[in-house]
BAFI-3210 file (N, C-alpha, C; in Angstrom, 3 decimals, decimal comma, padded with zeros to 6 digits):
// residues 85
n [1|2|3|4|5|6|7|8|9|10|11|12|13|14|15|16|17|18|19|20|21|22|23|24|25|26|27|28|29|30|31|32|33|34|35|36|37|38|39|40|41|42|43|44|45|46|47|48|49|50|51|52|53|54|55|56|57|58|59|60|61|62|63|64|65|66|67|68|69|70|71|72|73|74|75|76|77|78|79|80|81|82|83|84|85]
n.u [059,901|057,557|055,940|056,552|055,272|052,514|052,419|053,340|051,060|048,906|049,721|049,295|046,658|045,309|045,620|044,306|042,205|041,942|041,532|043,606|046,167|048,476|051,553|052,003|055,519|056,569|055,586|056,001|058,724|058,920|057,570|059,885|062,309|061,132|061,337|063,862|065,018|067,514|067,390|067,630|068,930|066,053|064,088|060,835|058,645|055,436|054,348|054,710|055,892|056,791|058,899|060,610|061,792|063,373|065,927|068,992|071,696|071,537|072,365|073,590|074,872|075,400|073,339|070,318|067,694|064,061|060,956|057,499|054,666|052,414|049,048|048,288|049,845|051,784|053,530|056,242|058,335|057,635|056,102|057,406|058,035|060,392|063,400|066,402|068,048]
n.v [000,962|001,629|-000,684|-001,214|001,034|000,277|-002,139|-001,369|000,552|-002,266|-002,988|-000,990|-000,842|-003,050|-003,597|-001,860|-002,403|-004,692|-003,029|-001,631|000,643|000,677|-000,809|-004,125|-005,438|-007,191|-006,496|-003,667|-004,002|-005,235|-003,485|-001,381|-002,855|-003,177|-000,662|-000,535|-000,017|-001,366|-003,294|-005,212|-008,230|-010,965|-013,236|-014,226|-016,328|-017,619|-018,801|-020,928|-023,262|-023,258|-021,650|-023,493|-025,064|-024,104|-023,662|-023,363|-023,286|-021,344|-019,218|-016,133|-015,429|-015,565|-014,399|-013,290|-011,169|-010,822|-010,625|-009,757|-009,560|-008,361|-007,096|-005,906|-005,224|-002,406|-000,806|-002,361|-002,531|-001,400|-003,138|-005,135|-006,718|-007,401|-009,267|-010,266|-012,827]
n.w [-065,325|-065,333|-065,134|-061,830|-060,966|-061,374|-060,437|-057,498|-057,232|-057,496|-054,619|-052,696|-053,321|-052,691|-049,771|-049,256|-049,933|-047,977|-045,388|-044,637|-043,181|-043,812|-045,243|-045,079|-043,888|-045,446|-047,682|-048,097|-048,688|-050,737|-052,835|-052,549|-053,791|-056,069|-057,534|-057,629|-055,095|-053,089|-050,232|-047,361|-046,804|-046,446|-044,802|-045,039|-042,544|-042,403|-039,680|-037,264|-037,331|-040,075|-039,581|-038,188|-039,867|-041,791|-043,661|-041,691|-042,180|-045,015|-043,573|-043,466|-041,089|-037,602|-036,020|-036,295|-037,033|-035,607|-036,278|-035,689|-038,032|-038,730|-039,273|-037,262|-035,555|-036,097|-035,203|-034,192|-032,366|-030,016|-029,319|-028,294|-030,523|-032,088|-031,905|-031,027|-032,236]
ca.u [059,438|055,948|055,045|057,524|054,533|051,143|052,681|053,180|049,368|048,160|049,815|048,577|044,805|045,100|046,104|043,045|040,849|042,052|041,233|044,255|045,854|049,461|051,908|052,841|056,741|056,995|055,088|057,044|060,410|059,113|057,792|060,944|062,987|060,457|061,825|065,412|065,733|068,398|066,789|068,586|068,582|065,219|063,291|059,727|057,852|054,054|054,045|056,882|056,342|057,693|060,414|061,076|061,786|064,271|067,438|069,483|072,899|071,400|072,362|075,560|075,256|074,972|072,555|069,458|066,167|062,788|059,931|056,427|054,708|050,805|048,446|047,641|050,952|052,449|055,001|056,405|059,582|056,886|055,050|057,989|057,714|061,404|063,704|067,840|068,133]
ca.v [001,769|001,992|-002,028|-000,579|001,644|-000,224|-002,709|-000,441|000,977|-003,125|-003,268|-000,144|-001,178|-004,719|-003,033|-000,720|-003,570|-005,268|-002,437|-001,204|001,914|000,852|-001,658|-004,607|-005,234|-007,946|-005,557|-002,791|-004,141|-005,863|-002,104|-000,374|-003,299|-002,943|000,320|-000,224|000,561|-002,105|-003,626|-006,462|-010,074|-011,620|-014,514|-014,441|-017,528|-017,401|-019,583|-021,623|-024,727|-022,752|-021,290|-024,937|-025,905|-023,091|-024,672|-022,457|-023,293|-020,538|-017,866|-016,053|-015,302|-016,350|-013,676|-012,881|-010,324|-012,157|-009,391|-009,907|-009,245|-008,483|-005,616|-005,419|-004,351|-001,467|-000,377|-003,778|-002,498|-000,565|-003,753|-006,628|-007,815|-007,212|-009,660|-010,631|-014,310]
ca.w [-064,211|-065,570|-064,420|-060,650|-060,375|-061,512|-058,951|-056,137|-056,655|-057,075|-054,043|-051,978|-053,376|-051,756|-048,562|-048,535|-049,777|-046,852|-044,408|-043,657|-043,852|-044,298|-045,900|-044,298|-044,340|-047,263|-049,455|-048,472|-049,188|-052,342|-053,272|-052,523|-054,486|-057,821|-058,201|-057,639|-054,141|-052,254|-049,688|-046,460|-046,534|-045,387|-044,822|-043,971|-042,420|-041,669|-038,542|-036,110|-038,440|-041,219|-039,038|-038,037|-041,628|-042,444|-043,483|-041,623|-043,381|-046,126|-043,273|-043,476|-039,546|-036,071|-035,390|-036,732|-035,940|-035,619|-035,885|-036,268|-039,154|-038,629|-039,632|-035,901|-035,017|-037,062|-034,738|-033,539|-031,466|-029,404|-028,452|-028,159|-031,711|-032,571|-030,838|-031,979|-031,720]
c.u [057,913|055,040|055,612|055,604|052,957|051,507|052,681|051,543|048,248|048,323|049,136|047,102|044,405|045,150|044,877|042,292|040,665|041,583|042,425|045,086|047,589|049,956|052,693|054,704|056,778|056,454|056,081|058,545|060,282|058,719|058,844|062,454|062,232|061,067|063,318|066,182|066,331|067,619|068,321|067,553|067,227|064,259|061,748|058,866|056,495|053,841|055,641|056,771|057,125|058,875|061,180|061,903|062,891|065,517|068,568|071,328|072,725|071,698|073,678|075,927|075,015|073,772|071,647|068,473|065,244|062,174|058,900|056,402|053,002|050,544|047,951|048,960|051,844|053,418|055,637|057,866|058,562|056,360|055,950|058,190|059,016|062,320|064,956|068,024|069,591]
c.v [001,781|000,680|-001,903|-000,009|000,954|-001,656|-002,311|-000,138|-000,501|-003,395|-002,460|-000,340|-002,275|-003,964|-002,274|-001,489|-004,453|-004,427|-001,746|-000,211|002,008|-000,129|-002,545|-004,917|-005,763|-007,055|-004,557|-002,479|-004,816|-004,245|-001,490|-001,759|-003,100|-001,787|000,990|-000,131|-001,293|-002,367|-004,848|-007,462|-010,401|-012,887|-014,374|-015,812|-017,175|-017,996|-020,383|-022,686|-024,106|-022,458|-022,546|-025,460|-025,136|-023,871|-023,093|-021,968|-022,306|-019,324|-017,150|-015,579|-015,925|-016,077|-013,247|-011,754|-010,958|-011,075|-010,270|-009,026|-009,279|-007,220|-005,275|-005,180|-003,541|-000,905|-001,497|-003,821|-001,668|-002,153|-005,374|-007,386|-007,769|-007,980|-009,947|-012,282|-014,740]
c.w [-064,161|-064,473|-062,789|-060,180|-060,721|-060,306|-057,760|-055,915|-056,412|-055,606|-052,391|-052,416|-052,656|-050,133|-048,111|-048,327|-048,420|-045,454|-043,393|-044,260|-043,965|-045,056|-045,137|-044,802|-045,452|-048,709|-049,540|-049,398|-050,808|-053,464|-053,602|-053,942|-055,859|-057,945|-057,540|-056,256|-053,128|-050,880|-048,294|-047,144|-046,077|-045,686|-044,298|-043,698|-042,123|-040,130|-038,136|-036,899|-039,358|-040,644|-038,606|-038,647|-041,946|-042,231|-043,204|-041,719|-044,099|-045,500|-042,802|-042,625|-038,612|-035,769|-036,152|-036,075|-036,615|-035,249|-036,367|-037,631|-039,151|-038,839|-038,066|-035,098|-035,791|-036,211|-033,289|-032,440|-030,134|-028,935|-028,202|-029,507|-032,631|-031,545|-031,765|-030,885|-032,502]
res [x|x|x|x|x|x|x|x|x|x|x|x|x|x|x|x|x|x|x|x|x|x|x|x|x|x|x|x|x|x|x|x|x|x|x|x|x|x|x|x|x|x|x|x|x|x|x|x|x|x|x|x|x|x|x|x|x|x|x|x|x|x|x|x|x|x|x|x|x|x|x|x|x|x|x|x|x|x|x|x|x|x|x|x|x]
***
């Protein structure tokens, strides 16, 4: 639990250092999994080449959600950035 939480605070210090005043999702969910908490399925790509590339055989549905993932949008169903493909 101890390395759960000196992770969580490296991870909220990067976040400030960066200028911002929350956590983007991949940290979040890697936060909430360091200390146990169950988390969904996900994939993140940086760009459409990467999403290109995704062998998508590895996905055990039809249907996916495709959100952004930027510090300049923190509430991404508010601005389009949540879509079910």
């Amino acid at each position: 639990m101890r390395d759960s939480m000196n992770t969580a605070q490296a991870m909220i210090a990067a976040a400030r250092a960066a200028g911002r005043a929350t956590l983007l999702e991949p940290d979040a969910f890697s936060l909430l999994e360091g200390v146990g908490i169950p988390c969904p399925r996900r994939l993140f790509v940086r760009n459409a080449r990467e999403a290109v590339d995704v062998d998508l055989s590895t996905l055990t549905t039809d249907r996916v959600v495709v959100k952004v993932v930027s510090p300049l949008v923190a509430h991404k169903s508010d601005r389009g950035g949540v879509q079910f493909v």
